[in-house]
OpenMM code with the backbone's topology and positions (N, CA, C; nanometers):
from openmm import Vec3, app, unit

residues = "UNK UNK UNK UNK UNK UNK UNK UNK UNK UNK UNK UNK UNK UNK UNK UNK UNK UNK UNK UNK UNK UNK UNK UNK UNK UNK UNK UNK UNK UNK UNK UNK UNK UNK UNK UNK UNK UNK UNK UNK UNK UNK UNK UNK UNK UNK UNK UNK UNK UNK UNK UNK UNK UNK UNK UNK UNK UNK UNK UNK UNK UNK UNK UNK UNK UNK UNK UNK UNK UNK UNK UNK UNK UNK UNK".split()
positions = [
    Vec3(-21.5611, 1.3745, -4.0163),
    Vec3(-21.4692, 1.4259, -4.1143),
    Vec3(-21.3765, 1.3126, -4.1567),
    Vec3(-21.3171, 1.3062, -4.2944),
    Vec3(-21.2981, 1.1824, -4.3721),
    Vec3(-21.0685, 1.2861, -4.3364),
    Vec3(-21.0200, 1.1580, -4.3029),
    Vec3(-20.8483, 1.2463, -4.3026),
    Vec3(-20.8315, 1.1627, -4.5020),
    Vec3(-20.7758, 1.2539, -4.5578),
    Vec3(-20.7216, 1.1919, -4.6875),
    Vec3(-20.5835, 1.2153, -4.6817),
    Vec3(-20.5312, 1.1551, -4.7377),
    Vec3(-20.3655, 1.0923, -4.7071),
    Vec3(-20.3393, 1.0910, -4.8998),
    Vec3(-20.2326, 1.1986, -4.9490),
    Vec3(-20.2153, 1.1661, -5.1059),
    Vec3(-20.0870, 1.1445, -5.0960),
    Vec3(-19.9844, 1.0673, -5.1085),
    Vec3(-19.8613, 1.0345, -5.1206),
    Vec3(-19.8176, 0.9180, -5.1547),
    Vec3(-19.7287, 0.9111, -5.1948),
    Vec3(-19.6773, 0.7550, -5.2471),
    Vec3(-19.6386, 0.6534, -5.1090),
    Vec3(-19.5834, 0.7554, -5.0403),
    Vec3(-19.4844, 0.6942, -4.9128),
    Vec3(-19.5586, 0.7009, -4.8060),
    Vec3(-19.6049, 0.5802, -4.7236),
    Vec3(-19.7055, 0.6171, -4.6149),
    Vec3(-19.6370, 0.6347, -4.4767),
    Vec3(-19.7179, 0.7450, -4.4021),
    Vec3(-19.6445, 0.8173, -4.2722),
    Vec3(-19.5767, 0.7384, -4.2448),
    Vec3(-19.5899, 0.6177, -4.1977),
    Vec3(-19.4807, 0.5366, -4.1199),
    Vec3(-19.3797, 0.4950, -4.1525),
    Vec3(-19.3123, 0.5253, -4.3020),
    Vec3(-19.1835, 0.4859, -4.3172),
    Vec3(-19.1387, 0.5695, -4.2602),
    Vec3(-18.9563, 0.5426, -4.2434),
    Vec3(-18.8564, 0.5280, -4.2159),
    Vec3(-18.7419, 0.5561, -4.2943),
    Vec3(-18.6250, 0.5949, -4.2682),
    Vec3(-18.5063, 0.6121, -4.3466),
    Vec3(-18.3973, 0.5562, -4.2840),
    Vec3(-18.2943, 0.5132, -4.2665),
    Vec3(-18.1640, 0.4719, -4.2374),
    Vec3(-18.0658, 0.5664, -4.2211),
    Vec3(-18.0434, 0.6241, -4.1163),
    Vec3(-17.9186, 0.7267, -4.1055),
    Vec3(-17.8520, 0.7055, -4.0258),
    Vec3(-17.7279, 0.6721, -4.0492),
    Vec3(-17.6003, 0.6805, -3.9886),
    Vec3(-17.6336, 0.5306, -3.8990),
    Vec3(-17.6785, 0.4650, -3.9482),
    Vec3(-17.7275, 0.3386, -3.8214),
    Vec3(-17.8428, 0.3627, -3.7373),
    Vec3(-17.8614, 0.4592, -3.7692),
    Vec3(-18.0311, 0.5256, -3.6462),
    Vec3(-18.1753, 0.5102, -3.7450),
    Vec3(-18.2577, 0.5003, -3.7566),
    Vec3(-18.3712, 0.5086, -3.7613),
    Vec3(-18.4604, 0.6119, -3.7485),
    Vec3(-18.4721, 0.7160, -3.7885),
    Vec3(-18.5420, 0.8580, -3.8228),
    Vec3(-18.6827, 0.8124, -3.8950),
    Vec3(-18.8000, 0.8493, -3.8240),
    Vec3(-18.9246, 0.8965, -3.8445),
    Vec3(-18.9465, 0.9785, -3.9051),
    Vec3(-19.0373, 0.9976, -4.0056),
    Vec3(-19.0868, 1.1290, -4.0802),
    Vec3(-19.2456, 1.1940, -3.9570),
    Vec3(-19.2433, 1.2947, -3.9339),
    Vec3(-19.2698, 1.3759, -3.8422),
    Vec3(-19.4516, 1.4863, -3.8879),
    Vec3(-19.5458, 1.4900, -3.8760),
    Vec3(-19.6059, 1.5463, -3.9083),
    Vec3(-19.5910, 1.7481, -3.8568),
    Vec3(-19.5478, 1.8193, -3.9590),
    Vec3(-19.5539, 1.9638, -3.9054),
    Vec3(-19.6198, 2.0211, -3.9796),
    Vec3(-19.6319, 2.1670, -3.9044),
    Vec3(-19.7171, 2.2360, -3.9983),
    Vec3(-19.5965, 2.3841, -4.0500),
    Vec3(-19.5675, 2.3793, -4.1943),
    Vec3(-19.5169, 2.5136, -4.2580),
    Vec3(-19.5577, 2.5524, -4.3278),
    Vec3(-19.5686, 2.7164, -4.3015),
    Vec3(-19.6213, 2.7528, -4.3685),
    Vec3(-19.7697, 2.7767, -4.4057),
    Vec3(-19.8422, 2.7303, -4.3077),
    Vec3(-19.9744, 2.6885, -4.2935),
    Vec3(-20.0550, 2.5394, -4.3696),
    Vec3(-19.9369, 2.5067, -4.4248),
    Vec3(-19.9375, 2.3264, -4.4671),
    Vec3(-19.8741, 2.1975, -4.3837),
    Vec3(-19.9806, 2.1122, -4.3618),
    Vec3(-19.9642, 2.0455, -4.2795),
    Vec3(-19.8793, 1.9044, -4.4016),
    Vec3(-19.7909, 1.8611, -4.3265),
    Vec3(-19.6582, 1.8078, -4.4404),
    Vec3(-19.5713, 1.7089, -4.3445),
    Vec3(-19.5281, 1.6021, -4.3740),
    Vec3(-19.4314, 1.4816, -4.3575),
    Vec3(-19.2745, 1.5415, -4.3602),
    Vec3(-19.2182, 1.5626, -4.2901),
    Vec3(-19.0390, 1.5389, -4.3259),
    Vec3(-18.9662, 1.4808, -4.2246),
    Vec3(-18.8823, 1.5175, -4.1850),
    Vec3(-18.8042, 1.4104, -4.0839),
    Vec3(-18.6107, 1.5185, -4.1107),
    Vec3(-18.5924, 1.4914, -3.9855),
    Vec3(-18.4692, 1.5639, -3.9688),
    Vec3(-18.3472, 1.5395, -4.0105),
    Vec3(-18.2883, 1.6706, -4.1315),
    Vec3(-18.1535, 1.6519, -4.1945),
    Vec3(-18.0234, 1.6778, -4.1681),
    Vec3(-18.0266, 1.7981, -4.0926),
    Vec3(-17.9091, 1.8630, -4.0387),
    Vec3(-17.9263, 1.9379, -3.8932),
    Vec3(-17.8678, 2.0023, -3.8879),
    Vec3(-17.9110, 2.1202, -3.7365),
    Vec3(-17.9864, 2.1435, -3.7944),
    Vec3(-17.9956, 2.2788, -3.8570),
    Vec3(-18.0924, 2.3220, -3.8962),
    Vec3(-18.1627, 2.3268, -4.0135),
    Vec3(-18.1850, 2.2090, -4.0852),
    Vec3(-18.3130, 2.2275, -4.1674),
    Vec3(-18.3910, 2.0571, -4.1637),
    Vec3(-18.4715, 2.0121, -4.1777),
    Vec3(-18.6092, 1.9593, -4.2257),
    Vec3(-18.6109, 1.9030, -4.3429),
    Vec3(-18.6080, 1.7689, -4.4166),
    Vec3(-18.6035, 1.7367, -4.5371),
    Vec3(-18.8031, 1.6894, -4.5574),
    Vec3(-18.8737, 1.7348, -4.6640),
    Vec3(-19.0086, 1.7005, -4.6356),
    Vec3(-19.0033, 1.5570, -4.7041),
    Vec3(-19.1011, 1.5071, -4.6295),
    Vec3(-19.1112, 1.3334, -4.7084),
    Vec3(-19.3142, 1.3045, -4.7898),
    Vec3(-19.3511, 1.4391, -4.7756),
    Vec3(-19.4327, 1.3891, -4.8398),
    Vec3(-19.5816, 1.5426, -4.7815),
    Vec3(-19.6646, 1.5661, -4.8110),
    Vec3(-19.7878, 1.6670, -4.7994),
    Vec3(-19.8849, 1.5928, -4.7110),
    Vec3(-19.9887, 1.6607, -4.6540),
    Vec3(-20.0877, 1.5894, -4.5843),
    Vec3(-20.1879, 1.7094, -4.6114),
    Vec3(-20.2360, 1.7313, -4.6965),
    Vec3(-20.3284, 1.8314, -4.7755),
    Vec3(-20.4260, 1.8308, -4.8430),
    Vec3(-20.5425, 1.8611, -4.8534),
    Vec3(-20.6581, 1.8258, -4.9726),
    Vec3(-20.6202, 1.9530, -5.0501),
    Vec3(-20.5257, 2.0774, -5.0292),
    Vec3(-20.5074, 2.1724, -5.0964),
    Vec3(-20.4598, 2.0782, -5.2345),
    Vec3(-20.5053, 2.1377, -5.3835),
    Vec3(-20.4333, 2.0834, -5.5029),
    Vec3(-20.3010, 2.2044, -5.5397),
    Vec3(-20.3431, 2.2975, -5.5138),
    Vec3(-20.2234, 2.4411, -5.4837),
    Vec3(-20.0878, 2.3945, -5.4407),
    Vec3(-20.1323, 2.3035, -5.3332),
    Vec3(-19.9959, 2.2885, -5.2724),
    Vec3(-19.8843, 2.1669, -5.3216),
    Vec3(-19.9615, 2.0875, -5.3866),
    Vec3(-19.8789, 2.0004, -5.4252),
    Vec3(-19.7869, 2.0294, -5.5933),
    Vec3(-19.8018, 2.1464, -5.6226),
    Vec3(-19.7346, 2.2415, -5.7447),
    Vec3(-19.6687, 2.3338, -5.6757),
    Vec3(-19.5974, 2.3812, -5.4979),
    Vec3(-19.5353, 2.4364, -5.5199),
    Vec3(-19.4270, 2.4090, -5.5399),
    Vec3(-19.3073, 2.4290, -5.5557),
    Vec3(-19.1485, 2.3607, -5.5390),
    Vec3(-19.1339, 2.3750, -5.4115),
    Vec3(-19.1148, 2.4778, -5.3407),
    Vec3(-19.0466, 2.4703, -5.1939),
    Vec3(-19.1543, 2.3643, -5.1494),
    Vec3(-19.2465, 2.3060, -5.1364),
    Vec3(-19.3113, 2.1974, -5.0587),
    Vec3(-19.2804, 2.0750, -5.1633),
    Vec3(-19.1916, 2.0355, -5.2477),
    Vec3(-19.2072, 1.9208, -5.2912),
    Vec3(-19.1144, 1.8125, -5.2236),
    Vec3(-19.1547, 1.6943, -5.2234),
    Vec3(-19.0628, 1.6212, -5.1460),
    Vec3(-18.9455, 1.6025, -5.1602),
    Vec3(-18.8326, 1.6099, -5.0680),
    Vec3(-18.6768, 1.5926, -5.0920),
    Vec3(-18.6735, 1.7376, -5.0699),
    Vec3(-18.7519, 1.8329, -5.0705),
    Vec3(-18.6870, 1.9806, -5.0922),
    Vec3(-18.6686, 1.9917, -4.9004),
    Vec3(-18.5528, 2.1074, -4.8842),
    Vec3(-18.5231, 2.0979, -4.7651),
    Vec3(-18.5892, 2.2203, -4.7180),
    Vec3(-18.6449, 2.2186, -4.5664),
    Vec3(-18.7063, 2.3517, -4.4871),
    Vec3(-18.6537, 2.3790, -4.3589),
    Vec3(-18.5965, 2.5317, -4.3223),
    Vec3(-18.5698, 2.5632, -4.2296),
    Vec3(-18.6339, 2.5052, -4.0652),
    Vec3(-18.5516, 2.4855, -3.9943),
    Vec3(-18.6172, 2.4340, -3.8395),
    Vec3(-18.6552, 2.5357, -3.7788),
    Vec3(-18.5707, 2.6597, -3.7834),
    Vec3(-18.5836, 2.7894, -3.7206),
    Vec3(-18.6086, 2.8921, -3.8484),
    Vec3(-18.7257, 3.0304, -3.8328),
    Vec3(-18.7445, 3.0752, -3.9013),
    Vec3(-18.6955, 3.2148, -3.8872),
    Vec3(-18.5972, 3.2384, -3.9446),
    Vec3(-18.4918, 3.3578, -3.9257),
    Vec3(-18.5841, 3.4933, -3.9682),
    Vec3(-18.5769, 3.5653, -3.7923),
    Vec3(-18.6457, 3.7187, -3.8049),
    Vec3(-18.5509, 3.8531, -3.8424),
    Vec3(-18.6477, 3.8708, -3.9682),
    Vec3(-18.5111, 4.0012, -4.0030),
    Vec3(-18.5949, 4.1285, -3.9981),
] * unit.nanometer
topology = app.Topology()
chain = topology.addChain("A")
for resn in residues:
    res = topology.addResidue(resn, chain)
    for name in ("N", "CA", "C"):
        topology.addAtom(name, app.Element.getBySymbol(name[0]), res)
């Protein structure tokens, strides 16, 4: 099986915060497997898709910079 990788930004960058060095993180939301790296307590900033879905890269809540819950609040 072939992994395809579509993003501008490849897994291994990096960001600069606060003097620390933050990794972008492979998770799965939502049943999409996706790049982000940690913004606050609780939420997830995504840095990029890891998908052959074409669906997924048109939604908004998965576009990059958009922020995702860490914990998924049961109501």
């Amino acid at each position: 099986m072939t992994d395809v990788y579509y993003t501008v930004q490849p897994p291994q960058s990096t960001s600069e915060t606060s003097g620390r060095t933050v990794a972008s993180q492979l998770i799965c939301y939502k049943g999409v497997q996706l790049y982000a790296r940690p913004y606050d307590k609780s939420h997830y900033q995504i840095t990029g898709l890891c998908t052959t879905d074409p669906a997924c890269y048109l939604r908004k809540d998965l576009m990059p910079g958009a922020l995702i819950p860490l914990f998924q609040e049961n109501n």
